[in-house]
C-alpha positions in Angstrom: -22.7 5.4 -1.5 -19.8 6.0 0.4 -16.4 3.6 -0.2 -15.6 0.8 2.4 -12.8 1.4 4.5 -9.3 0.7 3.1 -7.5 0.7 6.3 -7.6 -2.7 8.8 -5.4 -2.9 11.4 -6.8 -6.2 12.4 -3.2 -8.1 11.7 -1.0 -4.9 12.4 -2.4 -5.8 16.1 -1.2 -9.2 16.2 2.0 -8.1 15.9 2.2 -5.1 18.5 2.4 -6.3 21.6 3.9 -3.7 23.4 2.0 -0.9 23.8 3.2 2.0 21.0 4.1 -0.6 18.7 1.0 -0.2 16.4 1.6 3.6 15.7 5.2 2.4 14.9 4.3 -0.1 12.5 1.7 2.8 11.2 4.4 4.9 10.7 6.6 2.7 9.0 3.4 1.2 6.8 2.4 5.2 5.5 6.4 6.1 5.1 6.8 2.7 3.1 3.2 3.5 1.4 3.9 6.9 -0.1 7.6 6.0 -0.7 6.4 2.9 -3.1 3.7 4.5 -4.6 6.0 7.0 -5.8 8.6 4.8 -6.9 5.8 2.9 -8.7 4.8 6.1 -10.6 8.3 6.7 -11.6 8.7 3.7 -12.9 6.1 3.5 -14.8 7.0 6.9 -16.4 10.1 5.5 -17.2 9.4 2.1 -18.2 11.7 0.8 -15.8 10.1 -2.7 -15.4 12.1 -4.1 -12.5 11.8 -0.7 -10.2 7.8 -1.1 -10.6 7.8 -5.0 -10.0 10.2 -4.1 -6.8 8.0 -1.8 -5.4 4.4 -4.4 -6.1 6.8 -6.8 -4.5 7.2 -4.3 -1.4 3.8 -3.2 -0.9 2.4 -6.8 -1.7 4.4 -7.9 1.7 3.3 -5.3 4.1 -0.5 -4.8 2.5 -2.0 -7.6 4.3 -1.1 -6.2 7.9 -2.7 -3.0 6.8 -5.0 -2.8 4.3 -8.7 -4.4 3.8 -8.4 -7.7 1.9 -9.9 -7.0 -1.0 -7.3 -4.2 -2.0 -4.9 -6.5 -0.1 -5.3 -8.9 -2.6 -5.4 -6.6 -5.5 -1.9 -5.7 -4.8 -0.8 -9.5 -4.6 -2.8 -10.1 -8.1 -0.9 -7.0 -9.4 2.7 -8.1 -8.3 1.8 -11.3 -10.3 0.9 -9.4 -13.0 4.0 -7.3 -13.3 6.0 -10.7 -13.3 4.1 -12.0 -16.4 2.5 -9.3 -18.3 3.6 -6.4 -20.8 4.1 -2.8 -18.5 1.4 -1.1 -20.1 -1.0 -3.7 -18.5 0.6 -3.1 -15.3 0.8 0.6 -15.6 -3.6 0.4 -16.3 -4.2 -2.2 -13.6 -1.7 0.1 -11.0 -3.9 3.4 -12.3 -7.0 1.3 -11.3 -5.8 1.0 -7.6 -4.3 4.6 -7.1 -7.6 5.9 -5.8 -8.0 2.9 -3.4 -4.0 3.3 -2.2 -4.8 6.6 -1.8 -7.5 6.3 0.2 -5.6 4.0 2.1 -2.8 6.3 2.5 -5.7 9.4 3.9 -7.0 6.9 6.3 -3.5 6.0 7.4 -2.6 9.8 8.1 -6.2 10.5 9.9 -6.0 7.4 12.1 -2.1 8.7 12.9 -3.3 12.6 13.4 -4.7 12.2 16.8 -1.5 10.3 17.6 1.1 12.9 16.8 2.6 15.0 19.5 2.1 18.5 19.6 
């Protein structure tokens, strides 16, 4: 059974009204996507609480103009999480999510493909 999409640009278009402004708030959502993610890996790697609770914090902000609302509100549940609970629970609820964010993050760069110039 194939996986819902992860990618809704439903609220994204709210915001754009000036035509060109959805592929740059695409562009900024997959640069800010990858970037996170990554930090989030490192941190956890080096048990650096507050870099991994940063970067939920970051990702929680932008995911609902982007993302479908039930991994939208996975990240905001996560966030919470990292507030209140040990980092090893954070580190196996973020694990849980990296196939969904990146999904997310291949269905940001296809929808942006037929958008880049030559």
């Amino acid at each position: 059974m194939p996986t819902p999409p992860m990618l809704d640009l439903t609220r994204a278009q709210e915001f754009a009204v000036q035509p060109g402004q959805l592929r740059e708030l695409v562009v900024t959502f997959e640069q800010s996507l990858a970037q996170e993610m990554a930090n989030i890996q490192a941190g956890l790697a080096t048990e650096d609480a507050l870099k991994v609770e940063y970067s939920l914090h970051a990702l929680k902000g932008f995911m609902p103009l982007f993302a479908a609302e039930p991994l939208s509100q996975a990240m905001t549940d996560l966030y919470q999480s990292s507030r209140e609970q040990p980092l090893d629970e954070v580190t196996l609820k973020f694990t849980a999510l990296v196939p969904n964010l990146n999904q997310l993050l291949a269905e940001v760069r296809t929808w942006l493909a037929p958008l880049s110039p030559l």
